[in-house]
DRENTOR-856791 format. One record per residue: residue in one letter; x, y, z of N, C-alpha, C, O in turn. Coordinates in pm, whole numbers, plus 50000, padded with zeros to 5 digits. Each point is the difference from the previous one (the first is absolute). Layout:
<sites>
AXYZXYZXYZXYZ;...
</sites>
This chain:
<sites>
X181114055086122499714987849927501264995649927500525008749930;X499994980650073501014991249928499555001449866498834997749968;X502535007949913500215000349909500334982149937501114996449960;X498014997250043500574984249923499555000349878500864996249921;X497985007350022499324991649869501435006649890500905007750034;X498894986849851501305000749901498845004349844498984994349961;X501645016149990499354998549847501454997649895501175003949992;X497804986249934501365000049911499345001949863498864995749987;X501835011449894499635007049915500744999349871501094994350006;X498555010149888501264996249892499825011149910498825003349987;X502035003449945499525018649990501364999649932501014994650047;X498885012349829500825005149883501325006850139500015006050108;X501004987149783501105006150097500285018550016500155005050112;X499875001149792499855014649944498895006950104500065009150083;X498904982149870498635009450137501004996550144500515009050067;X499584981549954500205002750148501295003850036500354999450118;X500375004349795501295011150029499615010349992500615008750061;X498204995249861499955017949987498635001850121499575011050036;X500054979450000498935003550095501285004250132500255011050050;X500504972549983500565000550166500545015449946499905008050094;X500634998449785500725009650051499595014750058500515008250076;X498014990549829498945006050125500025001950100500275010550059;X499344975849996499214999650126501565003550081499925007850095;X501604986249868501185006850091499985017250006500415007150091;X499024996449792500295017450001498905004150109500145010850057;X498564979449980499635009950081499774990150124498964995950052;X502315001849976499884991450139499714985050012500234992950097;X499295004149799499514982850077500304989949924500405001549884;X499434986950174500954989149968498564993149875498895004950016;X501244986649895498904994049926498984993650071498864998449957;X501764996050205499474991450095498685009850042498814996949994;X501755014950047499095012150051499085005049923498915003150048;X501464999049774498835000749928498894994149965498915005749994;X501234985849989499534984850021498955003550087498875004149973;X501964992450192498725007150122499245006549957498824996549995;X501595014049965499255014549984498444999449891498845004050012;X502024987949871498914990849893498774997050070498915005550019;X501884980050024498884994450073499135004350092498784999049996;X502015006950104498865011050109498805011349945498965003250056;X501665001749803499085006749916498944991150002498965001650065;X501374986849847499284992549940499134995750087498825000749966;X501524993450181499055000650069498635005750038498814996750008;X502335017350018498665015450090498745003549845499075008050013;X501114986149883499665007249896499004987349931499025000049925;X501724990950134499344989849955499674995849841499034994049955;X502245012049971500154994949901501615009549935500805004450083;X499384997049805501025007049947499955012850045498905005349986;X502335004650088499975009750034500165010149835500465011350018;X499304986149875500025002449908499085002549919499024993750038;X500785011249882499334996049803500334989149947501184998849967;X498374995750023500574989649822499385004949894498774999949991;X501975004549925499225007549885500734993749841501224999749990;X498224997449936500974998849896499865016449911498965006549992;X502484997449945499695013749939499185000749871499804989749934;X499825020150035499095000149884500985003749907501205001750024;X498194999649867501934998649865500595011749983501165001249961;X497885010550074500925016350034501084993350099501094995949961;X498615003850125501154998150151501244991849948501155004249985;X498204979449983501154991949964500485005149888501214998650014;X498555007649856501075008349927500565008850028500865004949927;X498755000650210501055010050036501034994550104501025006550023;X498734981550040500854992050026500864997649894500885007749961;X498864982349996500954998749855500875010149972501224998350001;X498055016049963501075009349956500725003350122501084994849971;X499035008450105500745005550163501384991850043501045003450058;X498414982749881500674983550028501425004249947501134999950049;X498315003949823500875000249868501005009750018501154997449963;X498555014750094500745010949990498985007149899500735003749908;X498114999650066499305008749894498815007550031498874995349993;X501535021250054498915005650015500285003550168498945001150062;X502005000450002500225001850118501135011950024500985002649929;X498635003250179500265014749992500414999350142499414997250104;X502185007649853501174999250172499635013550101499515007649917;X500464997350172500465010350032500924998850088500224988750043;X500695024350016500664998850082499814999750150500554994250093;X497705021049884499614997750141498115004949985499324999449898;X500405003350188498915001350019499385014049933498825001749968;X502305008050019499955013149948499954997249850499105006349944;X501644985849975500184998949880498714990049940499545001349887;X500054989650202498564994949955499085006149991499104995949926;X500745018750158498705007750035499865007749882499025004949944;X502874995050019499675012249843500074995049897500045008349909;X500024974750036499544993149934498645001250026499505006749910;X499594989350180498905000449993499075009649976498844999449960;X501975011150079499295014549980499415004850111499195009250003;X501274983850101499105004350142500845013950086499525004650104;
</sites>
């Protein structure tokens, strides 16, 4: 099938630099995500997603994470397990 129809869109410049740089790290062009969107959106017949808004635990821990507050580095997977205690 011929690729013609066109979307055109208007999207915070910041989102769609940190998205395309995504979708380049794992192969595909914005054109292809897009596809991929929409073909979801199709087979599913609505959002391949949740829409959820967070409840105010979550978004304050957004907030703090955002900020730099309350977030805990490790180096690897070994050093998280013994933070966690696992």
């Amino acid at each position: 099938m011929s690729k013609t129809a066109m979307i055109r869109a208007r999207i915070e410049p910041g989102l769609k630099t940190k998205a395309e740089r995504v979708f380049r790290s794992i192969g595909l062009s914005a054109t292809e995500a897009l596809t991929i969107f929409y073909k979801q959106v199709e087979m599913r017949r609505g959002l391949p997603f949740d829409v959820v808004v967070p409840n105010e635990a979550t978004a304050q821990t957004f907030r703090d994470t955002d900020a730099g507050r309350d977030v805990v580095i490790c180096a690897d997977v070994k050093e998280l397990y013994a933070k966690l205690g696992i």
